[in-house]
NUZA-349513 format. One line per field, with one value per residue: x, y, z of N, C-alpha, C in turn. Coordinates in steps of 0.1 Angstrom, whole numbers. Example, Ala and Ser with C-alpha at 12.3 -4.5 7.8 and 13.67 -1.06 7.14 Angstrom:
n_xx c(132  128)
n_yy c(-57  -22)
n_zz c(78  71)
ca_xx c(123  137)
ca_yy c(-45  -11)
ca_zz c(78  71)
c_xx c(132  129)
c_yy c(-33  0)
c_zz c(78  79)
END
This chain:
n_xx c(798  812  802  814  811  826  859  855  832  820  835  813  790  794  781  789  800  773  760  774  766  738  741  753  731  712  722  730  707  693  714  705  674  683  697  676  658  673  673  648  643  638  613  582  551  541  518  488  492  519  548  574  610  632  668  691  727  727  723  692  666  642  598  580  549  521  514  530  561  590  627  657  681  694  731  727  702  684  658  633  609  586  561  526  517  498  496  494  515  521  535  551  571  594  613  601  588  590  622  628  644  644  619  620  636  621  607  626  639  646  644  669  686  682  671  694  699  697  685  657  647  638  616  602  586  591  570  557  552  566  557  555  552  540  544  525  534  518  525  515  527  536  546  564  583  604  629  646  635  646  676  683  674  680  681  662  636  650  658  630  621  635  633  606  607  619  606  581  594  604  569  556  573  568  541  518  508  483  473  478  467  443  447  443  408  394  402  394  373  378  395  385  399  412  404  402  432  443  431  442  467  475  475  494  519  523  520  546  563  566  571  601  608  605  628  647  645  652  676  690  695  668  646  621  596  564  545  512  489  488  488  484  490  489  493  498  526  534  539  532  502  485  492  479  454  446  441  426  402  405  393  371  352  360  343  318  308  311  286  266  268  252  234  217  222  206  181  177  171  150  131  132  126  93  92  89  72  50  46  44  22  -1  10  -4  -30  -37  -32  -54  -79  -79  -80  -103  -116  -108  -122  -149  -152  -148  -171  -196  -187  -177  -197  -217  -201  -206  -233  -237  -237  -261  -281  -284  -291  -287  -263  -269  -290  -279  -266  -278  -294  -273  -258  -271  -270  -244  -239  -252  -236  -221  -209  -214  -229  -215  -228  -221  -229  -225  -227  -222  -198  -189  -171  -162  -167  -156  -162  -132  -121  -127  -103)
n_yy c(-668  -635  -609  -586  -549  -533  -509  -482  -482  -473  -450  -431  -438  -424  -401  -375  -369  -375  -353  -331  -333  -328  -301  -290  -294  -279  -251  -249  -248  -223  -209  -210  -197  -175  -165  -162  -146  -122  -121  -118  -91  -66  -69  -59  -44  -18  8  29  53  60  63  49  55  42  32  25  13  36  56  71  56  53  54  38  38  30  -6  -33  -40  -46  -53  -54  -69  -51  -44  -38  -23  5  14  37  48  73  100  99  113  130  135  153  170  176  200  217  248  254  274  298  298  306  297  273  279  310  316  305  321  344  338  342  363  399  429  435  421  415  401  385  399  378  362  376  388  361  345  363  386  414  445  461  487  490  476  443  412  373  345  313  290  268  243  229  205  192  162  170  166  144  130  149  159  127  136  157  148  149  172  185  191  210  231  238  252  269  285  290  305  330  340  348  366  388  393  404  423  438  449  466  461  457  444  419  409  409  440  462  468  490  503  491  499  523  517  493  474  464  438  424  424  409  385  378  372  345  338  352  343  319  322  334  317  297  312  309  284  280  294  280  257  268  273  247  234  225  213  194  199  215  237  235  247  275  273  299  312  341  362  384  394  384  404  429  420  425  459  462  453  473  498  491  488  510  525  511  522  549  551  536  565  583  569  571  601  612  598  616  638  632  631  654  672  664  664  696  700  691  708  735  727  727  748  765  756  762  793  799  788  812  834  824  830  861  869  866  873  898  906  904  922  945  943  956  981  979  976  994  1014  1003  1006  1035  1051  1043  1052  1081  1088  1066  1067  1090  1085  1053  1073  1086  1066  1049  1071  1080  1054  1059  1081  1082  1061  1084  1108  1134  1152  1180  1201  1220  1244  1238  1261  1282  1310  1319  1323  1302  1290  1257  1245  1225  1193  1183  1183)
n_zz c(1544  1549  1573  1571  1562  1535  1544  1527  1522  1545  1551  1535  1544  1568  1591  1594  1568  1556  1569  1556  1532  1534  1543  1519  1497  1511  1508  1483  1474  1482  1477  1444  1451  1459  1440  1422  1429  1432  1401  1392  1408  1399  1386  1385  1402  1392  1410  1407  1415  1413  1392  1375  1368  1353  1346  1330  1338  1350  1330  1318  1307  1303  1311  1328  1337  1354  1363  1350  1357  1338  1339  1342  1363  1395  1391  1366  1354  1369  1391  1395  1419  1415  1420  1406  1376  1378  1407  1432  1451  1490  1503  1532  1539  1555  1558  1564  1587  1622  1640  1661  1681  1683  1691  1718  1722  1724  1747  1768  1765  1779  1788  1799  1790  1760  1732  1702  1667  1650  1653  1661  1637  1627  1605  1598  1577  1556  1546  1522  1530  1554  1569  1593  1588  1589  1572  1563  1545  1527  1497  1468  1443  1413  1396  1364  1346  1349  1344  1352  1374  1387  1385  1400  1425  1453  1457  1452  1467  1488  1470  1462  1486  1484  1460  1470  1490  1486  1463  1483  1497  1476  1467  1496  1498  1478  1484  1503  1538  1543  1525  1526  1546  1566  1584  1596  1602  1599  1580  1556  1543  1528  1509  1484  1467  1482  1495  1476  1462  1485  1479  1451  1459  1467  1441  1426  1437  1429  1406  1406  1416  1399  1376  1382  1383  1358  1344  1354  1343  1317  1316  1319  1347  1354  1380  1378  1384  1390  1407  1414  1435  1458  1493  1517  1552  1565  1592  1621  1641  1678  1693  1678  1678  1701  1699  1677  1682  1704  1688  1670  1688  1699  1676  1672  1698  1685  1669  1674  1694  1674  1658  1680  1683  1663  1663  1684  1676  1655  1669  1681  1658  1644  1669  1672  1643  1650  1670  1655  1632  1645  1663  1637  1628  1648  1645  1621  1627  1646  1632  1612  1630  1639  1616  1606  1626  1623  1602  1605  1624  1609  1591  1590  1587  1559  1545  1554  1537  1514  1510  1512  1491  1477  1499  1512  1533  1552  1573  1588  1601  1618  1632  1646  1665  1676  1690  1716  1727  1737  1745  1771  1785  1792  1826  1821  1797  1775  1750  1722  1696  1663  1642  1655  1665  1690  1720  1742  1774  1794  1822  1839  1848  1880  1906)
ca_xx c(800  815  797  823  815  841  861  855  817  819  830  808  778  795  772  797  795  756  754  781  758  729  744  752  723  707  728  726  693  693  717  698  666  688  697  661  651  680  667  635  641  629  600  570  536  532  505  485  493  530  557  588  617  644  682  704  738  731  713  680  662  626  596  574  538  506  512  538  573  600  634  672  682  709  731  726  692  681  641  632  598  582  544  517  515  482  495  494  520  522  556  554  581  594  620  588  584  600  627  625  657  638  604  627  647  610  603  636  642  641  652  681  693  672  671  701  694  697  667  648  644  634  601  593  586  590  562  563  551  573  549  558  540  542  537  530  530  524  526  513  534  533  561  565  598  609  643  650  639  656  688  685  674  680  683  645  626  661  654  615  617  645  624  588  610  626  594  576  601  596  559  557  581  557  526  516  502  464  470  484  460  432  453  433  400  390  403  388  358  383  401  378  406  422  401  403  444  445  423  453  482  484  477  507  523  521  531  560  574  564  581  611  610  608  636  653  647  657  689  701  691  652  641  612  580  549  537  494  484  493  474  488  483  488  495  510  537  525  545  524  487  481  492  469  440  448  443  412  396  401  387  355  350  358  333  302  310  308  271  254  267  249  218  217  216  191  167  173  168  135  125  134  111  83  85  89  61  35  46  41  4  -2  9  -14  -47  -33  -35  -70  -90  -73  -87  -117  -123  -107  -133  -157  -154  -153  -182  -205  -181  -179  -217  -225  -191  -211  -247  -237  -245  -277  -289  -275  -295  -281  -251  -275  -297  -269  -256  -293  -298  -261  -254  -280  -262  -227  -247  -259  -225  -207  -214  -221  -224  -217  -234  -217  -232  -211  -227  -222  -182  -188  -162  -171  -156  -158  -152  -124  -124  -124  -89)
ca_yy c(-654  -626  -597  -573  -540  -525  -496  -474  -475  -472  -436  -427  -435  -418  -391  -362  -370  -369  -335  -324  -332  -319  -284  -286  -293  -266  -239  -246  -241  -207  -200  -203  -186  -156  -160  -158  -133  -111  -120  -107  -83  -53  -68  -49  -41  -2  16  41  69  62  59  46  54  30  40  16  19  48  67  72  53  50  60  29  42  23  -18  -42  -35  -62  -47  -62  -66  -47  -28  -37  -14  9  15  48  54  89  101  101  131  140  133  167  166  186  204  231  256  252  284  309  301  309  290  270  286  320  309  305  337  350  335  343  375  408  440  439  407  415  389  386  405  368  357  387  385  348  338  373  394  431  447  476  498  487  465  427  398  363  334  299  286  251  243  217  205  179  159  170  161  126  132  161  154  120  137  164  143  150  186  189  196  224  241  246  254  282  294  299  317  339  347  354  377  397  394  407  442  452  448  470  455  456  438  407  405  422  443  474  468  505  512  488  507  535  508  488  470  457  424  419  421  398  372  373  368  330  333  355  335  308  327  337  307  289  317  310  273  280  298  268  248  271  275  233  231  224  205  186  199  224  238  235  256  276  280  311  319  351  367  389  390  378  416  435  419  436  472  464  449  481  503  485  489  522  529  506  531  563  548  540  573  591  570  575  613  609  592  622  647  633  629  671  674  655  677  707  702  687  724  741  728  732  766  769  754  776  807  797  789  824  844  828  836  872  874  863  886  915  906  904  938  957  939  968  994  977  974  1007  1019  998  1015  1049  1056  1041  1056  1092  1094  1060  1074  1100  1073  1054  1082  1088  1051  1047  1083  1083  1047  1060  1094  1075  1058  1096  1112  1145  1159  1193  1204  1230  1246  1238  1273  1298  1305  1327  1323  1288  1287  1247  1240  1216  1181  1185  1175)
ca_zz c(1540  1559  1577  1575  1557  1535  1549  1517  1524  1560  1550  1527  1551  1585  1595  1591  1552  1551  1570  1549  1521  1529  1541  1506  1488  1513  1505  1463  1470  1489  1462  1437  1455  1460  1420  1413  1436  1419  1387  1391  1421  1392  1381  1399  1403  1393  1418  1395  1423  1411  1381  1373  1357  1344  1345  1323  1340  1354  1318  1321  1296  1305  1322  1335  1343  1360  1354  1356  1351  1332  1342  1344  1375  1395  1386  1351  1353  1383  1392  1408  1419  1416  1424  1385  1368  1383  1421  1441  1469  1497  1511  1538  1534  1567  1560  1565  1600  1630  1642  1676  1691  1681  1699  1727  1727  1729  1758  1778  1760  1786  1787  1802  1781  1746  1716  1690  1658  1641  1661  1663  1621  1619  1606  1593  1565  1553  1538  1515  1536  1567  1583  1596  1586  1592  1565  1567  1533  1522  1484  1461  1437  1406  1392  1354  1343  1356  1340  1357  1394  1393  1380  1410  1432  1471  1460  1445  1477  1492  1460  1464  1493  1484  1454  1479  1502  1477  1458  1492  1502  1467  1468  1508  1497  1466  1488  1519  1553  1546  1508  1529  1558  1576  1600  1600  1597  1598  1561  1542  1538  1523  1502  1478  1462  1489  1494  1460  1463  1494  1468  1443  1466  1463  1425  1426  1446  1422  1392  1410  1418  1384  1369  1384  1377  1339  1340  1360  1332  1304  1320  1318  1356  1361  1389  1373  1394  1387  1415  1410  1443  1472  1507  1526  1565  1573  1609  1627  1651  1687  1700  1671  1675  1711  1698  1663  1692  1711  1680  1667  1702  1698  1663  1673  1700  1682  1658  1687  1699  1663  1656  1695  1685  1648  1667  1699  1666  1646  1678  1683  1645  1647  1679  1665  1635  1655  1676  1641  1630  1660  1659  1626  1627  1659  1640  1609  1631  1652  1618  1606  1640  1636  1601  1606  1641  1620  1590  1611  1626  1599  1580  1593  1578  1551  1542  1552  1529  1502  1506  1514  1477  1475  1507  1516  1549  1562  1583  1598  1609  1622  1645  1657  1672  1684  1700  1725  1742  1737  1756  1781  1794  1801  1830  1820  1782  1770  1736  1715  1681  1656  1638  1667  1668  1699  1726  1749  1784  1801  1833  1836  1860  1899  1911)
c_xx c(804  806  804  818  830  843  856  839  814  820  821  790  782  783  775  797  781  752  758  769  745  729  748  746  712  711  731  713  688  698  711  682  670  690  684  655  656  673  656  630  637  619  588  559  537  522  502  486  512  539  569  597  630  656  689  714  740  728  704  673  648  621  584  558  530  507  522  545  581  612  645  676  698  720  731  713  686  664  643  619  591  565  539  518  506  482  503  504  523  534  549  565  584  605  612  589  594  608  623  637  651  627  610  632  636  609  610  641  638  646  664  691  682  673  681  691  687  686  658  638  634  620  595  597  585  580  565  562  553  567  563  547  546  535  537  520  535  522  524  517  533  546  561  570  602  622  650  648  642  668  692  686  668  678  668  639  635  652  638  617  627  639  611  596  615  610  585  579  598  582  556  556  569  544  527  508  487  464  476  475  451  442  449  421  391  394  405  379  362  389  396  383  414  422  404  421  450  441  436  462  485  486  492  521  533  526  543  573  573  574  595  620  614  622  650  660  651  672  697  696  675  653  625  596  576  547  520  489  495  487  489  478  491  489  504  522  531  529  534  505  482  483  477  456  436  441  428  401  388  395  373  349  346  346  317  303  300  290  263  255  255  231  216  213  207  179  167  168  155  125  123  121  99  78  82  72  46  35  38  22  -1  -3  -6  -32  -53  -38  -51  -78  -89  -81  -104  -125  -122  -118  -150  -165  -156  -161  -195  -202  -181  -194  -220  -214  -205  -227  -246  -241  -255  -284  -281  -277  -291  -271  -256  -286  -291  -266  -271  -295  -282  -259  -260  -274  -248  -228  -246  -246  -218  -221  -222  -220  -230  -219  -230  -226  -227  -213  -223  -207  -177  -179  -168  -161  -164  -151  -146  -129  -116  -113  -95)
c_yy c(-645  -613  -587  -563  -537  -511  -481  -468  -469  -452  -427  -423  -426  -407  -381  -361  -366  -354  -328  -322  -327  -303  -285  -284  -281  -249  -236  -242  -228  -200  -198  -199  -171  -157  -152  -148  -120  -110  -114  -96  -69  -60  -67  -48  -25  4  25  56  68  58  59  53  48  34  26  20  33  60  66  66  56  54  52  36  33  6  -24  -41  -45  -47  -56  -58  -58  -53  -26  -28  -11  13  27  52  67  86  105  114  139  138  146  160  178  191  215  236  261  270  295  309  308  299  289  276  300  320  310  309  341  351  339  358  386  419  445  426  405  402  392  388  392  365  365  387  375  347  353  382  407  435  458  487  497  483  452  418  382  350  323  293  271  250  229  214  194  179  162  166  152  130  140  161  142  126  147  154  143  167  193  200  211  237  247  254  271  294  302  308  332  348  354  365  388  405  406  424  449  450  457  458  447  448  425  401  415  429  455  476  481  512  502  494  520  531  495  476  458  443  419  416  414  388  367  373  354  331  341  348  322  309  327  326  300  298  317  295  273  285  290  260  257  270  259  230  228  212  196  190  214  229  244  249  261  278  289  313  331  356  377  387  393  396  427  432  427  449  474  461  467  495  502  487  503  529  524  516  542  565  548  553  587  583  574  596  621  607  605  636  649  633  646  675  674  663  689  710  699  706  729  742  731  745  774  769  764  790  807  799  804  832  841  832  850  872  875  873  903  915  908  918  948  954  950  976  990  976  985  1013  1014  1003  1027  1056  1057  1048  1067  1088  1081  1063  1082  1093  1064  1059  1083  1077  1049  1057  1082  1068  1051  1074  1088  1066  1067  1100  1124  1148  1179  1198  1215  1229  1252  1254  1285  1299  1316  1320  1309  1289  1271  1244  1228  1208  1188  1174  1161)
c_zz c(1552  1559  1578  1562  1549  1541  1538  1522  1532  1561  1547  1534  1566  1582  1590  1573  1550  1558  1558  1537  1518  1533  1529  1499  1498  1509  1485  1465  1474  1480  1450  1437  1453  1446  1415  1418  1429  1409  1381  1404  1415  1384  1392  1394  1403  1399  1404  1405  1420  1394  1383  1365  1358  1340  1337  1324  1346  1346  1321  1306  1293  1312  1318  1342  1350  1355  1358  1348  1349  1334  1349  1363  1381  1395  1375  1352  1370  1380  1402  1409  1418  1412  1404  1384  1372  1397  1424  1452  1473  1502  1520  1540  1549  1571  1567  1575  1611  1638  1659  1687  1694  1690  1712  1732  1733  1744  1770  1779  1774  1782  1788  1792  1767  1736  1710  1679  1647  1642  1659  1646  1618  1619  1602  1584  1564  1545  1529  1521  1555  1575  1585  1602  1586  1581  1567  1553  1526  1506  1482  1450  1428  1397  1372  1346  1350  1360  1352  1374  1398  1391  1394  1425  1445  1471  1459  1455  1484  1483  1458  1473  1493  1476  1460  1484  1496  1467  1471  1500  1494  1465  1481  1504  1485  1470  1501  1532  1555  1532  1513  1536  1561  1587  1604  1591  1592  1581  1550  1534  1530  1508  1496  1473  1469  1494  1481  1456  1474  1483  1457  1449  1465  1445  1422  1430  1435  1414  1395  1410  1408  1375  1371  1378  1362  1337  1344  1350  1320  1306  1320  1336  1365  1373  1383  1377  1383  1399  1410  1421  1453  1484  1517  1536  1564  1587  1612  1637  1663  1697  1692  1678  1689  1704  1683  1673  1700  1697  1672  1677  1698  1686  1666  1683  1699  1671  1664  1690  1685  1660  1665  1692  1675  1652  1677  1685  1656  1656  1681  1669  1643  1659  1673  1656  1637  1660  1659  1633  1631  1656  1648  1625  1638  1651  1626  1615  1637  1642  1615  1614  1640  1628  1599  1618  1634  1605  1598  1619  1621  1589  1586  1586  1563  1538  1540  1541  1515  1499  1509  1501  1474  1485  1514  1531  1560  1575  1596  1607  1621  1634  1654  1665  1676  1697  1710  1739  1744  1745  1767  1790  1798  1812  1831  1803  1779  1758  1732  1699  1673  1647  1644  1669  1682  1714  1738  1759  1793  1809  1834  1851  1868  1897  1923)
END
């Protein structure tokens, strides 16, 4: 028998054939990996912090909530995630602030080389009663409408952020200074109201911009969202808060000044009626010792006034037991009779 191979086989085993063959059967099988991966590259696990919705060609068919989603693969059906119906998201409304070019003018800005008017503006508000105030307002917002903020899209979040700024601007002009912020604390105590219309400025806020939404959507153009809250800062402008610091200073001042003046006249007030009163008690005890010395005095006259009836000859009694010591202290006495009306000459006092 012969050991010769035939040529036919000889090819069939070279080497270059068996790579060939199994780069082939590696690449059917990648291919159909990548088939199957396509095939089920929309079937998913739904988060319950998210939902789907389902475009067939590009229509919107469906809306996929919390669970596991069956879904043709592309482009025969598209999958677009969006946050649950009860997920709050946050946006800050970055127009509100002041820009970083602005921040910058600040810093470089002088006298002789001032800020552009463009700059000078950014990041602040008009009030109604020609203040300027500074907001920095973030907003919480929930997806309502599926439809409606896949169909917008990229424009969704522009458009909030165009509505806050536009309602905030409105809001701002029909409020004064002190109904936005504390900025003079000196006339609250005048203005009862005025905490109480700081308190409703986000809820305003909120209407505002909700009312604008609705009207979004009646119009064929909604964007799909709610906004739920808003948190508003408040501030001034960093050129303003010294002149309002400066201002406040001086009211706290004119205010110590007005109680130490308040305290300096109740302590003479308080004096005052302390003397007032001494005085008064003084004059009172003054008067009864008087009364009592002038009662006292004439409780003789008065006695003898009161038995001079019962007893004629008291009086003459009286004069007989007194006269003789009220005698007795002159040095000389001269006795006339009061019957005799004959002519009396008495020698007058030695010089």
């Amino acid at each position: 028998m012969s050991d010769e191979v035939p040529r036919g086989t000889q090819s069939l085993n070279s080497p270059w054939i068996q790579a060939g063959r199994l780069a082939f059967f590696a690449l059917y099988a990648v291919t159909v990996l990548a088939a199957l991966a396509w095939a089920f590259s929309n079937v998913r696990q739904i988060d319950p912090q998210n939902r789907a919705v389902v475009m067939h060609f590009g229509a919107l068919e469906r809306i996929q909530n919390a669970g596991l989603l069956l879904a043709w693969p592309q482009p025969f059906e598209q999958v677009v995630l969006l946050p649950a119906a009860d997920r709050v998201i946050e946006r800050r409304v970055e127009n509100l602030l002041r820009s970083p070019a602005a921040i910058q003018a600040d810093r470089v800005a002088t006298f002789a080389t001032p800020i552009s008017d463009a700059l000078a503006g950014s990041g602040y508000l008009l009030t109604g009663d020609a203040g300027v105030v500074q907001l920095d307002v973030r907003v919480f917002y929930k997806v309502t409408d599926p439809y409606d903020f896949v169909l917008q899209g990229d424009h969704v979040l522009p458009a909030l952020d165009r509505l806050v700024t536009r309602s905030a601007v409105a809001l701002t002009a029909a409020r004064d200074l002190d109904t936005i912020l504390v900025a003079r604390p000196e006339l609250i105590g005048a203005d009862n109201q005025a905490a109480e219309r700081r308190e409703r400025l986000r809820g305003d806020l909120v209407q505002g911009i909700n009312r604008r939404l609705a009207e979004l959507k009646a119009s064929g153009q909604g964007i799909g969202i709610e906004v739920a809250r808003v948190d508003v800062q408040s501030s001034l402008p960093e050129p303003a808060v010294g002149a309002f610091n400066a201002v406040l200073t001086a009211s706290q001042q004119a205010d110590k000044a007005v109680a130490n003046a308040r305290t300096d006249a109740e302590k003479i007030t308080q004096t005052a009626n302390e003397l007032a009163d001494r005085t008064l008690q003084v004059a009172h005890a003054q008067a009864g010792e008087r009364l009592a010395k002038a009662s006292a005095d004439t409780a003789t006259v008065l006695s003898l006034a009161g038995q001079q009836n019962s007893d004629p000859q008291m009086l003459l009694r009286l004069y007989r037991e007194r006269i003789p010591k009220i005698l007795g202290q002159a040095g000389s006495v001269t006795t006339i009779d009061p019957k005799d009306d004959s002519r009396l000459i008495i020698q007058g006092a030695s010089k």
